[in-house]
C-alpha positions, 0 to 999 in steps of 0.5 A: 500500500502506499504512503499516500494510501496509508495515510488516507485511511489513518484520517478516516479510521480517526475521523470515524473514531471521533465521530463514534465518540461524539454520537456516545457524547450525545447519546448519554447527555440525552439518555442519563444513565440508569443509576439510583437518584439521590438528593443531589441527582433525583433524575431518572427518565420514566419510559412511558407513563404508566410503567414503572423503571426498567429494573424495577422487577427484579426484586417483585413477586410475579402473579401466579396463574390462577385458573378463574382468572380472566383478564381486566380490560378497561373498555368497554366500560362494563354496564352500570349494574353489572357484576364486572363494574362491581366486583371487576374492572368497573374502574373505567373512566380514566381522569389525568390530574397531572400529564407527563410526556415520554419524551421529557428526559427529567421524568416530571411527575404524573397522577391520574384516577380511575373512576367506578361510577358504580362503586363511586369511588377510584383507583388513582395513581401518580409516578414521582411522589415524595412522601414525608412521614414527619408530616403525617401525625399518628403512631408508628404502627407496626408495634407488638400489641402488648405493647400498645394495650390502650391506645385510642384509635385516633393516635392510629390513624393518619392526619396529614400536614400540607406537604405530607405528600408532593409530586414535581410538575412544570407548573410547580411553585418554587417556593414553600409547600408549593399549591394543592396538587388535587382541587376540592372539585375533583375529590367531590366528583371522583373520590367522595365522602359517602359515608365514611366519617373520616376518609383517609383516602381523601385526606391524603389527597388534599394534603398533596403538593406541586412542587417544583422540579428542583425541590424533589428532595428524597433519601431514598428512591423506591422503584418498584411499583408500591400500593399505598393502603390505609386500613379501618378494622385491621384486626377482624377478618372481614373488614381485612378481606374487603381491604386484601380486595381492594388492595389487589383490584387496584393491582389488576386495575392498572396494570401492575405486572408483578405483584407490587410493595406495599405500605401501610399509612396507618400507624395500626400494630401488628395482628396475625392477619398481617401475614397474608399481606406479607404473602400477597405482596412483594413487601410491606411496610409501615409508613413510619418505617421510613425516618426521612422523606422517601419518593416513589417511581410508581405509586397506586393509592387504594380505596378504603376496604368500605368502598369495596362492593363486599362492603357495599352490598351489605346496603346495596342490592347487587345481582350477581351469581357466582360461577366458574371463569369458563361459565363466563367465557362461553356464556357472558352474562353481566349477572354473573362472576368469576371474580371472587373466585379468582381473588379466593385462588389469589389467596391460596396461591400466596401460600403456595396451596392452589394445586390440587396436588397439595390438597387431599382428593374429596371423594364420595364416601368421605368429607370434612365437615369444618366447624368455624368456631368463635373464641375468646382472643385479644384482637386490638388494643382496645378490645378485651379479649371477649367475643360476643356470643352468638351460639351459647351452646356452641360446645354441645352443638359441635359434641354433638356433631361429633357424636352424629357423624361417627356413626354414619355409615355410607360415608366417613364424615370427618368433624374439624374443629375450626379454632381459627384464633389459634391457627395461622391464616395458611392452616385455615385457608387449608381447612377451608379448602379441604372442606365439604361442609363448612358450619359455623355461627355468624362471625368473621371466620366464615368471610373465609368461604371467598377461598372455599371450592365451588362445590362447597356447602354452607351452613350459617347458624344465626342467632336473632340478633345478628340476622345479617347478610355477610355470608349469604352474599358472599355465598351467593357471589361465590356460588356456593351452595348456601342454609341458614339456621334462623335462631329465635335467640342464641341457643341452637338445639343440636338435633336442629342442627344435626337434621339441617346438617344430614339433609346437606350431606344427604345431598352428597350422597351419605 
């Protein structure tokens, strides 16, 4: 080669070498590395909208496959009365407060709600909030309940200052708290009072501040997706089961691909219902853990557990039949659901007890029979331990269950006795799901028959002054085979109970 053509590609391998280097140049000044933001560095690019950065998953549960799952579409926008708005995605009128665009490299911040005119209320959600617990006034939560005997319930449940939670806009102010992120006017229309006295929910939203860019002052980012979860009734089981719903609906309802963190803003101590929460979530917190501001990627905000139609239809008619995912597919009726029975598969899949392979096969000639008992136990720090009764012969009416089913003899009746109080949550979601027959007195433990099967019984025994609707509906969305017996006051006799009893299990072929 010659010199002159040595020396002609020398230039254009340098020219090409500069050129490289100048389009990395460009490249990075426009696309920041993915690192964690700090106080100094809080920019991170949000890819689009609605998903969360990019290695946020890694440290998320994923969802497991739940076999009454079908999937939650926003539109079209189900019918008013229908199953779907209330117990699916109902959650249907999408309302931006605060528009980001995909494009802007800095990530500013976003929030925006779903509606469900149904239920009259909303999922809503932003990306690059700042919470700030030294502005939430409540107890820590969290705490050991010995430790905590006395406490009232207005020191556990959160009252914000302005600021107590930002999210940065354009349109920011620059300086003090910045302007309320969310006007009067739109928390009337999309997250109303109805009858709750105080809503945590809608607290939290006004004390929301737009702040300005530069002042998104965090120690610490949390990337993954987080739903943020205020509880009322924390320690009975049915008020928690409304919450686990509207925890996990929210989920579903925008879009979370993995399961998401959870944190509690509440300062509630900690019960044994606690570790359901843990199960079905990647994480769980208490909004006091955290001793210094903290900003989320992704944050979704729960509607309390009374906006749920759980609650909702204890006042409301709603005419709905439950039936299974496949009933659903082939013959689409906007009376009837799969949904509880998806959200009952959720619960057992947390605990790693949805296959069928790690539950005993029912047969025809044998059953358990669960007996869902009520005792005495401390729930709370202002509860004394003593639970109202509801069967005052609940001993001899189970005795005498014991007594009637050992001498049966086309099939091998198995009486379980359901101390709930002394068992941990997977041990009665087994018994549920290894259950024939479940019979009990009206209480929480029976709001468990969401994760019972589908060829499930149920007998409810109701004393005269707790004929309440709880179980019956939950039954009856579920599809479950439902029998009540009507007390005249709380004292049942047990040859009553043993007759309702025979004619179920007649029905099963014993």
């Amino acid at each position: 080669m010659s010199r002159r053509r040595r020396g002609l590609l020398a230039r254009t391998v340098l020219f090409l070498f500069a050129l490289n280097a100048a389009s990395f140049a460009v490249y990075f000044l426009l696309h920041p590395p993915n690192r964690s933001p700090t106080a100094a560095d809080p920019f991170l690019p949000l890819e689009t909208l609605a998903i969360p950065h990019k290695n946020a998953r890694s440290t998320l549960k994923s969802w497991p496959s739940l076999p009454s799952f079908l999937p939650w579409r926003p539109s079209p926008a189900p019918p008013l009365r229908s199953c779907e708005a209330y117990f699916g995605h109902g959650f249907s009128r999408r309302v931006d407060v605060l528009r980001s665009s995909p494009s802007d490299v800095n990530g500013r911040g976003w929030f925006r709600c779903h509606y469900s005119e149904t239920l009259r209320s909303s999922v809503c959600e932003g990306g690059r909030i700042r919470m700030d617990p030294a502005r939430i006034l409540m107890s820590d939560g969290g705490e050991g309940l010995d430790a905590v005997i006395g406490r009232g319930e207005e020191e556990e449940l959160p009252r914000y200052q302005p600021g107590a939670f930002q999210i940065d806009s354009e349109g920011g102010d620059g300086g003090g708290d910045g302007k309320r992120a969310i006007d009067e006017g739109f928390l009337e229309k999309y997250l109303p009072h109805g009858a709750v006295q105080y809503h945590t929910m809608r607290a939290l939203m006004e004390s929301m501040r737009v702040i300005g860019h530069e002042q998104l002052d965090c120690t610490q980012w949390i990337e993954e997706p987080t739903v943020l979860v205020t509880r009322f009734e924390y320690a009975n089981l049915f008020h928690t089961v409304t919450d686990w719903y509207s925890a996990y609906v929210s989920s579903r309802v925008t879009g979370l691909s993995n399961r998401p963190n959870l944190v509690f803003v509440d300062g509630h101590c900690k019960t044994p219902l606690e570790e359901t929460w843990e199960a079905l979530f990647s994480s769980v917190r208490y909004a006091k853990n955290f001793s210094s501001p903290v900003c989320f990627r992704h944050a979704v905000f729960v509607p309390l557990g009374y906006e749920t139609a759980l609650f909702k239809g204890l006042t409301e008619h709603i005419s709905c039949r439950g039936t299974s995912a496949s009933d659903v597919r082939e013959d689409p009726d906007v009376q009837k659901t799969a949904r509880l029975s998806e959200f009952g598969e959720m619960l057992i899949a947390a605990f790693d007890i949805l296959e069928e392979k790690d539950l005993p096969r029912k047969s025809s000639v044998s059953h358990n029979v669960l007996f869902v008992r009520r005792e005495d136990y401390l729930a709370h720090p202002r509860h004394s331990g003593k639970v109202e009764s509801r069967l005052s012969n609940e001993q001899e009416v189970f005795d005498a269950i014991k007594v009637w089913a050992a001498n049966q003899e086309r099939c091998k009746i198995n009486v379980v006795n359901g101390l709930f109080a002394h068992m941990h949550v997977k041990e009665q979601l087994q018994a549920i799901q290894e259950a024939s027959v479940i019979i009990g007195a009206h209480g929480a433990g029976l709001t468990h028959l969401v994760a019972a099967r589908q060829n499930t019984r149920v007998l409810e025994i109701i004393s005269s002054i707790y004929r309440r609707p709880h179980f019956a509906l939950i039954s009856e969305w579920k599809g479950l085979e439902y029998h009540a017996i009507n007390l005249a006051g709380s004292h049942a006799r047990p040859a009553m109970v043993i007759d309702e009893l025979g004619s179920i299990m007649s029905g099963l072929g014993c």
